[in-house]
N, C-alpha and C positions, 0 to 999 in steps of 0.2 A: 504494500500500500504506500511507503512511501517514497518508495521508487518511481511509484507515480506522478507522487506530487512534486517532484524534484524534476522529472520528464516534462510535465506540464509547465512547470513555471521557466523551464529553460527552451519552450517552443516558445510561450507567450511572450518571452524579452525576444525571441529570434524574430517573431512575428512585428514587433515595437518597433526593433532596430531598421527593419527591411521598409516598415514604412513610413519612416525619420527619411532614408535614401533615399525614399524616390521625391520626396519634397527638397532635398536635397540638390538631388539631379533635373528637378523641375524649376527650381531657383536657377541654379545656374545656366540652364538653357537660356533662362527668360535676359537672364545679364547677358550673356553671348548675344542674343540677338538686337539687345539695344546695342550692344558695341557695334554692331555690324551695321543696324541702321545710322547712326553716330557718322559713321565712315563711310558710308553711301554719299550721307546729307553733303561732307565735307569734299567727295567728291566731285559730286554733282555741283556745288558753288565755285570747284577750282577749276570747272570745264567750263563756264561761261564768260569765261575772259574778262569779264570788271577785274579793276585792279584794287587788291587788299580784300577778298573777298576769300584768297586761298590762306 
């Protein structure tokens, strides 16, 4: 019996931890892609020739 509960409470933190990661890995997507649009924007202002704009 208390093999069990020792089973259970070490799936339960495995179950915790795995879905900490994916909000984890869902944050940093979200950062990736404002950097990416970040660098679009600054590209897209440095291809239109005004000056001081790059």
């Amino acid at each position: 019996m208390r093999t069990n509960r020792k089973l259970l409470a070490v799936l339960m933190l495995a179950m915790m931890g795995s879905l900490a990661a994916c909000h984890t890995v869902e944050g940093v997507g979200k950062d990736l892609e404002s950097a990416g649009d970040s660098i679009q924007d600054t590209a897209q202002d440095c291809t239109d020739e005004v000056e001081g704009n790059c």
